[in-house]
Backbone as JSON Lines, residues from 0, in Angstrom:
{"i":0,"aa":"X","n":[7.48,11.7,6.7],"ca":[8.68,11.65,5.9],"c":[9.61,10.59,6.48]}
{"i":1,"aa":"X","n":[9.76,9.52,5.8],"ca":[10.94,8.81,5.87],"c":[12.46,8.69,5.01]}
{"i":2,"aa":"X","n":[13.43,9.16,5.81],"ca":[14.01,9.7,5.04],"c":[15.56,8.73,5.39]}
{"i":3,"aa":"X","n":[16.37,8.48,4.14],"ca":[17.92,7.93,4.25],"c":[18.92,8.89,3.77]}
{"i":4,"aa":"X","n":[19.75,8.43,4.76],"ca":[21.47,9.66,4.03],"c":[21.99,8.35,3.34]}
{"i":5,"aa":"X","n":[21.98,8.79,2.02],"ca":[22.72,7.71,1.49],"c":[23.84,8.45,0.44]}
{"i":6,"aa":"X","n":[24.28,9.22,0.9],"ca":[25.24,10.15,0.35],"c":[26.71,9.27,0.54]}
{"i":7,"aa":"X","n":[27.03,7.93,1.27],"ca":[28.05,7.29,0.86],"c":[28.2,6.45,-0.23]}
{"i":8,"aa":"X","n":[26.83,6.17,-0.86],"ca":[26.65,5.62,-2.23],"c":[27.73,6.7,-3.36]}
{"i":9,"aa":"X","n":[27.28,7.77,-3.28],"ca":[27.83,9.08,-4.37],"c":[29.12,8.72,-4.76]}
{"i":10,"aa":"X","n":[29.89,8.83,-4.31],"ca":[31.11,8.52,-4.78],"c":[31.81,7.0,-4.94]}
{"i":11,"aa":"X","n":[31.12,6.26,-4.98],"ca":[31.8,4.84,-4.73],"c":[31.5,3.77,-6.13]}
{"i":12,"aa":"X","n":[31.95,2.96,-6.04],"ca":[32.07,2.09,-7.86],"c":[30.59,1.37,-7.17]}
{"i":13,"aa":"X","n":[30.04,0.93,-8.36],"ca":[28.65,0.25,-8.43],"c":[29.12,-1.32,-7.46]}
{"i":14,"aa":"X","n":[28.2,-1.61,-6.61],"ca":[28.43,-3.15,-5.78],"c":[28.31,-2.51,-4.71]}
{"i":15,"aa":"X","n":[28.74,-1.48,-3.99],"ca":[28.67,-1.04,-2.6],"c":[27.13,-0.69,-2.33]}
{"i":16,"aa":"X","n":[27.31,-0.96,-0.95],"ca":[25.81,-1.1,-0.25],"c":[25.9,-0.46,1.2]}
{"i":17,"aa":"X","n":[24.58,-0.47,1.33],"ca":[23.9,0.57,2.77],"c":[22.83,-0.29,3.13]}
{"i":18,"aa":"X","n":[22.76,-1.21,4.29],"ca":[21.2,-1.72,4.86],"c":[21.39,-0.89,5.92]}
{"i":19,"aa":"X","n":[19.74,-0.67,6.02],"ca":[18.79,-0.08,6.73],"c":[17.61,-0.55,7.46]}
{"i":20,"aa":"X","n":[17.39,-0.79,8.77],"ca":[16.0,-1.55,9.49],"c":[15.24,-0.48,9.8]}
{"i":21,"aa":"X","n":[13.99,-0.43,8.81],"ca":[12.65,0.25,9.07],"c":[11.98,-0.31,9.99]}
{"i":22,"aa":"X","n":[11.73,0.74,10.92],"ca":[11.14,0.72,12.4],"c":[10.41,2.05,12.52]}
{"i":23,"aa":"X","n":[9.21,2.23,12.1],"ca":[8.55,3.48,12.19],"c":[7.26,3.56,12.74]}
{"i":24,"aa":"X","n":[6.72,4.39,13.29],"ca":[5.47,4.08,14.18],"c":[4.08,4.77,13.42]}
{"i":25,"aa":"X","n":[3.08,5.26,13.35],"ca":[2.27,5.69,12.64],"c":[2.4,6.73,11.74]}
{"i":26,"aa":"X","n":[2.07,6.14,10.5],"ca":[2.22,7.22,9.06],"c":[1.59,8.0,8.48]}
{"i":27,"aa":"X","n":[1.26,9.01,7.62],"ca":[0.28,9.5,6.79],"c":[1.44,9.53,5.42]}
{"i":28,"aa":"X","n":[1.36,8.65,4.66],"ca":[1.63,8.56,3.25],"c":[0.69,8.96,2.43]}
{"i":29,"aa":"X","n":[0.74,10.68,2.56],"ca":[-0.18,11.42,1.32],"c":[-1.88,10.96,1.83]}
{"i":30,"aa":"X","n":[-2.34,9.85,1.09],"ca":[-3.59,10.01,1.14],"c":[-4.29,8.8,1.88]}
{"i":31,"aa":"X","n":[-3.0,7.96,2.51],"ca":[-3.41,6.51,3.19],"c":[-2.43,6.7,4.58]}
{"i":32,"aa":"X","n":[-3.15,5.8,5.63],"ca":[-2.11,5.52,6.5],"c":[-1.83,4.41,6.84]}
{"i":33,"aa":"X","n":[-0.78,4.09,7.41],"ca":[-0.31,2.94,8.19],"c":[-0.01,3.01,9.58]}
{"i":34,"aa":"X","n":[-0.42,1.85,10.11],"ca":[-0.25,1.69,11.61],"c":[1.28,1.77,11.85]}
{"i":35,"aa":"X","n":[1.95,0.63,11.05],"ca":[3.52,1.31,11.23],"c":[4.14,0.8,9.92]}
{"i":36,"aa":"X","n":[5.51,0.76,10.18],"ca":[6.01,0.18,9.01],"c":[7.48,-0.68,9.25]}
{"i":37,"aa":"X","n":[7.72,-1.4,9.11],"ca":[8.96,-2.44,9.76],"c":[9.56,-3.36,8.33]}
{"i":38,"aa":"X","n":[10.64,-2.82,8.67],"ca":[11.36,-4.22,7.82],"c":[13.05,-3.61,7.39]}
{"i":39,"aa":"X","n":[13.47,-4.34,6.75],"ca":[15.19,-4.11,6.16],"c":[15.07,-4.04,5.1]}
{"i":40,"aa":"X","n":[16.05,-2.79,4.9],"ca":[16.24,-2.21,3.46],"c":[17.88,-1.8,3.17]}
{"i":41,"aa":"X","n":[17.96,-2.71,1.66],"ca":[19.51,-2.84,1.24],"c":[19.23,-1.66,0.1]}
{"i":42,"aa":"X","n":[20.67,-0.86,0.49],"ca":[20.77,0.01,-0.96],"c":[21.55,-0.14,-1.82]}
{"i":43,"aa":"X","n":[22.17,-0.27,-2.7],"ca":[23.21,-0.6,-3.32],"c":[23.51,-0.07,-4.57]}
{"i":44,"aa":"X","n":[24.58,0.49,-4.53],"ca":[24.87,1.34,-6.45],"c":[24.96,0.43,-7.18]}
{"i":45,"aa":"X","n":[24.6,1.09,-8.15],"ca":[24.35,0.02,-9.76],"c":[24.73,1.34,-10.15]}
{"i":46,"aa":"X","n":[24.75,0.83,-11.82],"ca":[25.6,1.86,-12.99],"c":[24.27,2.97,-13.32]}
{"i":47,"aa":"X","n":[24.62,4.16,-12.6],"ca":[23.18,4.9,-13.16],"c":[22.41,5.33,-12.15]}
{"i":48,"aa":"X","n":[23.17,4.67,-10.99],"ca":[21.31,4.79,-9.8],"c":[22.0,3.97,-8.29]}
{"i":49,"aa":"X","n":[21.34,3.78,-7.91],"ca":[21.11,3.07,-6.42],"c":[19.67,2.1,-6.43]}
{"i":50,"aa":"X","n":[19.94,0.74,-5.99],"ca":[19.14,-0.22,-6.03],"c":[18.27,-0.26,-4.43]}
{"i":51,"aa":"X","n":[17.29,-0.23,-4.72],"ca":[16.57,-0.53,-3.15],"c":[15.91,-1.57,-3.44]}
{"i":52,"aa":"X","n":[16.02,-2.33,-2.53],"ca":[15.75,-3.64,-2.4],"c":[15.02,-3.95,-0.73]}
{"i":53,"aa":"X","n":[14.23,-4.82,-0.34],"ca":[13.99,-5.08,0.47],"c":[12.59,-5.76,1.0]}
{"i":54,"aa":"X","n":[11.87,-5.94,2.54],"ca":[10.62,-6.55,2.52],"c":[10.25,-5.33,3.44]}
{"i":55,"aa":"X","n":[8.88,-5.24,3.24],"ca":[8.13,-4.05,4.17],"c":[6.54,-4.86,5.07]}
{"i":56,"aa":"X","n":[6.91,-4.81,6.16],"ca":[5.66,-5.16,6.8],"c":[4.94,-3.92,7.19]}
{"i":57,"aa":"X","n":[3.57,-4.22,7.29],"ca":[2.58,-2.8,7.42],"c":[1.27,-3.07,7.88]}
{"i":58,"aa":"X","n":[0.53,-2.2,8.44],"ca":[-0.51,-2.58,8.48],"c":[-1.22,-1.45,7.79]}
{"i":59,"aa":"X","n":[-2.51,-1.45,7.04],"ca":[-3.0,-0.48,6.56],"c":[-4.39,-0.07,7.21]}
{"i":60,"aa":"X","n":[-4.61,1.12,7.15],"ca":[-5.84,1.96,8.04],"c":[-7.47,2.1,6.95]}
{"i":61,"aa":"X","n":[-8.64,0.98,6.55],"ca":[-9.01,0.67,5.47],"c":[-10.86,0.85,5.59]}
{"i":62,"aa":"X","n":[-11.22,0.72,5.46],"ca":[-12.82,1.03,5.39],"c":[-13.44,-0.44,4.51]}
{"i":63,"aa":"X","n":[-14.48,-0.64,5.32],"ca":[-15.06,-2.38,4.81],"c":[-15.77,-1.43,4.1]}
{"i":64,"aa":"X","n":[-16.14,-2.7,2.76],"ca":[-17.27,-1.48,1.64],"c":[-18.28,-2.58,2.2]}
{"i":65,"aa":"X","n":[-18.51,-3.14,2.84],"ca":[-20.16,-3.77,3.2],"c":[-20.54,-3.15,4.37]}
{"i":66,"aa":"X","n":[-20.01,-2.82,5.4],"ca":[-20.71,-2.58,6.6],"c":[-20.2,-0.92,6.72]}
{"i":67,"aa":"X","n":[-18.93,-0.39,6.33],"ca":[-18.65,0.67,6.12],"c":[-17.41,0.62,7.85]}
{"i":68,"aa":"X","n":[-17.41,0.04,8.48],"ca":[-16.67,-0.04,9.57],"c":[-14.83,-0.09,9.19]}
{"i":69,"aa":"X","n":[-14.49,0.95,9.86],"ca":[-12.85,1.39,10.21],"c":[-12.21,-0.39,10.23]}
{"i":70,"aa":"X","n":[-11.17,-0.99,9.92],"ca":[-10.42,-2.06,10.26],"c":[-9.0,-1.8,9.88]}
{"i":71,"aa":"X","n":[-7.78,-2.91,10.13],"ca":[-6.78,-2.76,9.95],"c":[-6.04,-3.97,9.02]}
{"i":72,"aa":"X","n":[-5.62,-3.98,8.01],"ca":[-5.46,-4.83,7.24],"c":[-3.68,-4.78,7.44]}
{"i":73,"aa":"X","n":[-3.71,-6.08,7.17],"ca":[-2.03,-6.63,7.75],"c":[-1.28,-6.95,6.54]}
{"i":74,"aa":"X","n":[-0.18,-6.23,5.85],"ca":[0.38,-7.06,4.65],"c":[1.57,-6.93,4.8]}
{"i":75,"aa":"X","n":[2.72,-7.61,4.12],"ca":[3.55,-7.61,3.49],"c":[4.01,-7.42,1.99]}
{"i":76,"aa":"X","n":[5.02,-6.88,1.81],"ca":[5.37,-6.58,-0.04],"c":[6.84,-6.3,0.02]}
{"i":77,"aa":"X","n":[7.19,-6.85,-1.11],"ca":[8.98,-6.47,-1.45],"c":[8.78,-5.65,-2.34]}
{"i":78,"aa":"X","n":[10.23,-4.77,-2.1],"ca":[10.32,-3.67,-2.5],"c":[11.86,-4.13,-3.76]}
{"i":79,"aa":"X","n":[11.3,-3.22,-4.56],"ca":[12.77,-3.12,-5.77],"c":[12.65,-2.12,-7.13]}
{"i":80,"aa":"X","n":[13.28,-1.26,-6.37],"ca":[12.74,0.49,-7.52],"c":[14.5,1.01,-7.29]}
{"i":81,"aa":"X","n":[15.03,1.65,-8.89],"ca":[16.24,2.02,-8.91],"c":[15.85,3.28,-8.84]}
{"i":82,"aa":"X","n":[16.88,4.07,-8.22],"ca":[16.62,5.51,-7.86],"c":[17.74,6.43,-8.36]}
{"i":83,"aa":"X","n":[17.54,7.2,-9.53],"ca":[18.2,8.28,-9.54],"c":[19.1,8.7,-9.2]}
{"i":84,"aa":"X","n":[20.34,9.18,-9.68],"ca":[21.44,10.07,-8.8],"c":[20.74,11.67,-9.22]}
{"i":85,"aa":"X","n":[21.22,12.16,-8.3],"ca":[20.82,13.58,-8.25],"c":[21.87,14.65,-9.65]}
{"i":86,"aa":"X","n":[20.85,15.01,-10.07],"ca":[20.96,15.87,-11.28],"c":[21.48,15.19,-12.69]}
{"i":87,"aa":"X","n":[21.26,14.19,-12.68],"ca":[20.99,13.21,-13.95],"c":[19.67,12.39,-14.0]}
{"i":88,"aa":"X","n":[18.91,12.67,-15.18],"ca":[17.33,12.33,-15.41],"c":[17.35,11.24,-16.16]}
{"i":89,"aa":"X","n":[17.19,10.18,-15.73],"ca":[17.0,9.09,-16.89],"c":[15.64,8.02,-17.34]}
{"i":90,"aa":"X","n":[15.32,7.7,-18.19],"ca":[13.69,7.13,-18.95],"c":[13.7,6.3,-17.33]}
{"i":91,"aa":"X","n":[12.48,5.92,-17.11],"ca":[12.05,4.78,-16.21],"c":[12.6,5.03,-14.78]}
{"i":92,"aa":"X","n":[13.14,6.19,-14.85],"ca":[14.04,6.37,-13.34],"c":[12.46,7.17,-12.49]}
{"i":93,"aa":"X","n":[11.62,7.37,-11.74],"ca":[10.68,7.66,-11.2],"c":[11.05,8.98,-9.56]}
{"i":94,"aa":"X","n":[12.14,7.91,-9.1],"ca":[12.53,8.65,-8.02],"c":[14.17,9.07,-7.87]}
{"i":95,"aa":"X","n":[14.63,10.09,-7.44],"ca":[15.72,10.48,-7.69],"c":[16.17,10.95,-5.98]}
{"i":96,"aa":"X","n":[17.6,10.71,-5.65],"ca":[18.2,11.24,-4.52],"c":[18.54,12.77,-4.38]}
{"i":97,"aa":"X","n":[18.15,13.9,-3.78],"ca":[18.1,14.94,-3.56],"c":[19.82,15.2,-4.05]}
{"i":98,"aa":"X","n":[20.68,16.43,-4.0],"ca":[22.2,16.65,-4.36],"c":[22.88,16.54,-2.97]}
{"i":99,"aa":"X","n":[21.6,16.43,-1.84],"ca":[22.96,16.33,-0.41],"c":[22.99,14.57,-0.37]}
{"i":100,"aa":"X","n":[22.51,13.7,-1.42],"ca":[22.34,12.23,-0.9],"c":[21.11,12.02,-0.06]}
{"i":101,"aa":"X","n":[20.36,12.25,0.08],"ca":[19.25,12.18,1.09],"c":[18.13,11.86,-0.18]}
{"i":102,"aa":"X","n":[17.1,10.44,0.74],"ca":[16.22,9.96,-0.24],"c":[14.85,9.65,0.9]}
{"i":103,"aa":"X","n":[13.78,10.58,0.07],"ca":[12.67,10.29,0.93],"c":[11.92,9.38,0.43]}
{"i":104,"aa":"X","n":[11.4,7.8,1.43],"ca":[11.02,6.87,0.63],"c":[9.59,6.97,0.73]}
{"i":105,"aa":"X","n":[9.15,7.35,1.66],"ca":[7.48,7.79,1.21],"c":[7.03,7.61,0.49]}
{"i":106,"aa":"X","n":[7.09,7.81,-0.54],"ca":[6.74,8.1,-2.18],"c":[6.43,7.07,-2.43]}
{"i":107,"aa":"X","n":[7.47,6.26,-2.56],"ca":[7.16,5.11,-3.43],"c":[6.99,3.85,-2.06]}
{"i":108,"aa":"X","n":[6.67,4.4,-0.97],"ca":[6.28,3.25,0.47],"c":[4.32,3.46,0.07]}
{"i":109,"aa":"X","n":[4.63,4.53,-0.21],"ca":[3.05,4.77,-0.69],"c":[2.5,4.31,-1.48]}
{"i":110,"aa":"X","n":[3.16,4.25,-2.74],"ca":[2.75,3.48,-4.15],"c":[2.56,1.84,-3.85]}
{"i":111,"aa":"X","n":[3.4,1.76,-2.87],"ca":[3.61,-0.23,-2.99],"c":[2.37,-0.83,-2.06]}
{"i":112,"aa":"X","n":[2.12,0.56,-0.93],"ca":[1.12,0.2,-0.37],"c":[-0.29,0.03,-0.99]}
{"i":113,"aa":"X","n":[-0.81,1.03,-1.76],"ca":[-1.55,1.47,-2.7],"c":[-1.8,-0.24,-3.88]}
{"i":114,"aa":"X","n":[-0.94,-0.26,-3.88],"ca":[-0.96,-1.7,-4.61],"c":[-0.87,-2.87,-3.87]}
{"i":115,"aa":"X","n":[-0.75,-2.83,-2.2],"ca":[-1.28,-3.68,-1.88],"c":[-2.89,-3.64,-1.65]}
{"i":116,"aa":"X","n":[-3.37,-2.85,-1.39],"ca":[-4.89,-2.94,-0.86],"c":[-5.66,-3.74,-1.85]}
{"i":117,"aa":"X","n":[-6.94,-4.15,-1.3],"ca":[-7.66,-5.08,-2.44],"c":[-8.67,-4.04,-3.23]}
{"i":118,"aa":"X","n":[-9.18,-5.03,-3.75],"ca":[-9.91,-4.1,-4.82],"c":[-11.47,-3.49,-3.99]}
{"i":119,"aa":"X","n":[-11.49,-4.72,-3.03],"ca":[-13.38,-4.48,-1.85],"c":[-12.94,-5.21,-1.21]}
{"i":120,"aa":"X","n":[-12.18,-4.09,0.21],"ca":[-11.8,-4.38,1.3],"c":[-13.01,-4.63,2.1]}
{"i":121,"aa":"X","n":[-12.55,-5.8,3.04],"ca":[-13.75,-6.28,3.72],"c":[-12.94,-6.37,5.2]}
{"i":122,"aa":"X","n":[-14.24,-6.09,5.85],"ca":[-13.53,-6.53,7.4],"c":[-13.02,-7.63,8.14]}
{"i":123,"aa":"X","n":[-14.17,-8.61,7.23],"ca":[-13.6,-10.26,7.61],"c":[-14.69,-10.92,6.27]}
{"i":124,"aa":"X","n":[-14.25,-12.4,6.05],"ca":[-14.67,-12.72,5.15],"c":[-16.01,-12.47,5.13]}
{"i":125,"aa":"X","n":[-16.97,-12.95,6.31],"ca":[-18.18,-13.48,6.45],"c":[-18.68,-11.86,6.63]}
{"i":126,"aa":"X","n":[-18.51,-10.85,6.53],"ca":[-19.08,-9.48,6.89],"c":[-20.9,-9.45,6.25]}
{"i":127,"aa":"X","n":[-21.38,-9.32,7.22],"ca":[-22.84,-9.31,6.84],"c":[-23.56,-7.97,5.86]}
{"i":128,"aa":"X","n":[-22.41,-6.99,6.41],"ca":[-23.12,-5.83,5.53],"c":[-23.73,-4.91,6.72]}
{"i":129,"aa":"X","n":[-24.66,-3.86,5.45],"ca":[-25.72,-2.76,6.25],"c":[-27.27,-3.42,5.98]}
{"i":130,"aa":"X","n":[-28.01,-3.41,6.91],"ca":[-29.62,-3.04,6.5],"c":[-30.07,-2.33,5.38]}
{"i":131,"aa":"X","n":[-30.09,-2.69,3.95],"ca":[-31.1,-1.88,2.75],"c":[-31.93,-1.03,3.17]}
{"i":132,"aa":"X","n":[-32.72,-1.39,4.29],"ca":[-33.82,-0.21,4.56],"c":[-33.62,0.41,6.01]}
{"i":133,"aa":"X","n":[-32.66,0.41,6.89],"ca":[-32.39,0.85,7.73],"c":[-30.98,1.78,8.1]}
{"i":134,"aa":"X","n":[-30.24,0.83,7.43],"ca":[-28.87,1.01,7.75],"c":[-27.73,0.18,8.68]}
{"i":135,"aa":"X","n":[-28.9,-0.62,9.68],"ca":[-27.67,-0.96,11.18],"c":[-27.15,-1.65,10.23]}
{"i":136,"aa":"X","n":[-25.87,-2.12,11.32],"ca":[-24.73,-2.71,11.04],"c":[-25.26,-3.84,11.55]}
{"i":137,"aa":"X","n":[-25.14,-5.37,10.18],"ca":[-25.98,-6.12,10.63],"c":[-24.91,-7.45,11.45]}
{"i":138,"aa":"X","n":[-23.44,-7.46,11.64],"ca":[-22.64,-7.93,12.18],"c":[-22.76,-7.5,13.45]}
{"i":139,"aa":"X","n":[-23.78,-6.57,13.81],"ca":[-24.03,-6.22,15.42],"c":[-25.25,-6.84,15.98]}
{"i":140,"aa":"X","n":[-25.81,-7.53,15.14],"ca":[-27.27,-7.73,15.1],"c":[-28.38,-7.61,14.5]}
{"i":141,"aa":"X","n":[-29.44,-8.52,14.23],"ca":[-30.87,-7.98,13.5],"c":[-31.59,-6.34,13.41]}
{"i":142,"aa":"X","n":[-32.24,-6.39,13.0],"ca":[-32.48,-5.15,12.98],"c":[-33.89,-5.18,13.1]}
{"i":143,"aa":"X","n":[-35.42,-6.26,12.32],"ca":[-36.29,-6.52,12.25],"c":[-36.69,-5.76,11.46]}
{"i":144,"aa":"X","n":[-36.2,-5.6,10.45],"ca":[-37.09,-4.45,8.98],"c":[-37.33,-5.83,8.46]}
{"i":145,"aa":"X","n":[-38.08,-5.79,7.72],"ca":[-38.77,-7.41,6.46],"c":[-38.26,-6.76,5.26]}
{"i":146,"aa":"X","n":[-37.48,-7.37,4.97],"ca":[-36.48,-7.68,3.64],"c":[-37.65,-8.45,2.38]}
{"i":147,"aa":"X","n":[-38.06,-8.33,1.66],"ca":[-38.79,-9.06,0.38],"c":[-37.61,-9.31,-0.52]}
{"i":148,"aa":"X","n":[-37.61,-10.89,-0.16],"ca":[-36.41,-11.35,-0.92],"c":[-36.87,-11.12,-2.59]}
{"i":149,"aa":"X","n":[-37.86,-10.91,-3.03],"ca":[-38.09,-10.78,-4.61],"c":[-38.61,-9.65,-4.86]}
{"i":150,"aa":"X","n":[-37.41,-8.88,-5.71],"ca":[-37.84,-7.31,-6.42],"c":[-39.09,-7.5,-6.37]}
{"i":151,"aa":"X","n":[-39.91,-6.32,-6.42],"ca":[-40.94,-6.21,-6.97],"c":[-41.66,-6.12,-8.55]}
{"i":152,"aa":"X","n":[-40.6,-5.88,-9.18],"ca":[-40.24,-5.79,-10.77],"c":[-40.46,-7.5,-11.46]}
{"i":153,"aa":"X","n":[-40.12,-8.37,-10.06],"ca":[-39.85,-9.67,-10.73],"c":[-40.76,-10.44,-9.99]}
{"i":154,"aa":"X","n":[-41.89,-9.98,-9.45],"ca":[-43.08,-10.84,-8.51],"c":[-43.51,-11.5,-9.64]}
{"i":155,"aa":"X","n":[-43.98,-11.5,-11.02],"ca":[-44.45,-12.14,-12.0],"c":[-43.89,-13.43,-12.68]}
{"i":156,"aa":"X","n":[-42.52,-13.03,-12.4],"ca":[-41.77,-14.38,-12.71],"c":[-41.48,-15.56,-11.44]}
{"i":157,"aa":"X","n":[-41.76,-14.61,-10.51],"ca":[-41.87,-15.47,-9.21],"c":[-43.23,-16.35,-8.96]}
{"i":158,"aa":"X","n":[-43.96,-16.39,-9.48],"ca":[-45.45,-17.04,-9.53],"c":[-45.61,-17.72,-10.49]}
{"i":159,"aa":"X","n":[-44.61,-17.85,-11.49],"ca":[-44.82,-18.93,-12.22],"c":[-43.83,-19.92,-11.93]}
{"i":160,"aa":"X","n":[-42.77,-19.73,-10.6],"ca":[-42.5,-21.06,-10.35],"c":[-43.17,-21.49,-9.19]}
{"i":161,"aa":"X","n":[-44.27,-20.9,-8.29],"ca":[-45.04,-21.05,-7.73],"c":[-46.1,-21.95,-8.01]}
{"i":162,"aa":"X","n":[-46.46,-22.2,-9.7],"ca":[-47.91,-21.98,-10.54],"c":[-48.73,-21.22,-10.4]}
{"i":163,"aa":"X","n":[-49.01,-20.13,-9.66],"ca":[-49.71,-19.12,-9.71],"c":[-49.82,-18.23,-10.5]}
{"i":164,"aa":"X","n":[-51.32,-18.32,-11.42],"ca":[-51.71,-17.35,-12.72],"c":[-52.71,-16.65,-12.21]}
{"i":165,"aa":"X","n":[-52.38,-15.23,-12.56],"ca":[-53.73,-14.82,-12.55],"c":[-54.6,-14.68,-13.42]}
């Protein structure tokens, strides 16, 4: 839980502001984690809500889909989601400030992360993968299984750029 008192927003005309330096050390955001999370965050009333604004550095905790190996992926993302006053619901408003002023950003530190990850996280560009018929991890080394670079389904079309008929 990362959490702001921003209960001096509540009473004040729209333009007033609250920065904040995120400095947090290892996370569990629901269903992902992060190594940490760092950066400055401006709050500011607007007519309706409170503006968060800001940049978030992170690292994320990620699984290569070729070799299957643990890594840590490094990003950055700006942040800008209007938030709710407490006990007024409005279209497109997503997150809302509790009635003591208190706003847990989790939520939506989660969502932005979530949208940073790629679509086939890899460990490094060149990742070799697993062994088809073994399994090792072939970024550790050979393995010596014999790979048949041509399906077996397609040996027939492979012999005719050979010229080989039978």
């Amino acid at each position: 839980m990362v959490e702001f008192d921003l209960s001096p927003l509540l009473g004040v005309r729209p333009g007033e502001q609250l920065a904040f330096e995120l400095d947090e050390g290892p996370q569990r955001l629901e269903d992902i984690s992060v190594s940490f999370l760092r950066g400055s965050l401006t709050f500011i009333r607007v007519q309706g809500g409170v503006l968060v604004e800001g940049r978030v550095e992170t690292q994320i905790e990620l699984v290569c889909v070729r070799c299957l190996e643990p890594f840590l992926f490094d990003t950055t993302f700006d942040l800008e989601e209007t938030i709710g006053l407490p006990g007024r619901r409005r279209p497109g408003i997503t997150y809302t400030l509790t009635p003591e002023g208190r706003f847990d950003i989790a939520p939506l530190l989660r969502e932005q992360v979530w949208v940073e990850v790629p679509i086939k996280p890899l460990c490094r560009p060149d990742c070799h993968g697993l062994c088809p018929v073994c399994g090792q991890n072939l970024n550790e080394g050979t393995c010596g299984c014999h790979i048949d670079p041509v399906d077996p389904r397609m040996a027939v079309l492979a012999s005719l750029l050979t010229g080989e008929r039978e």
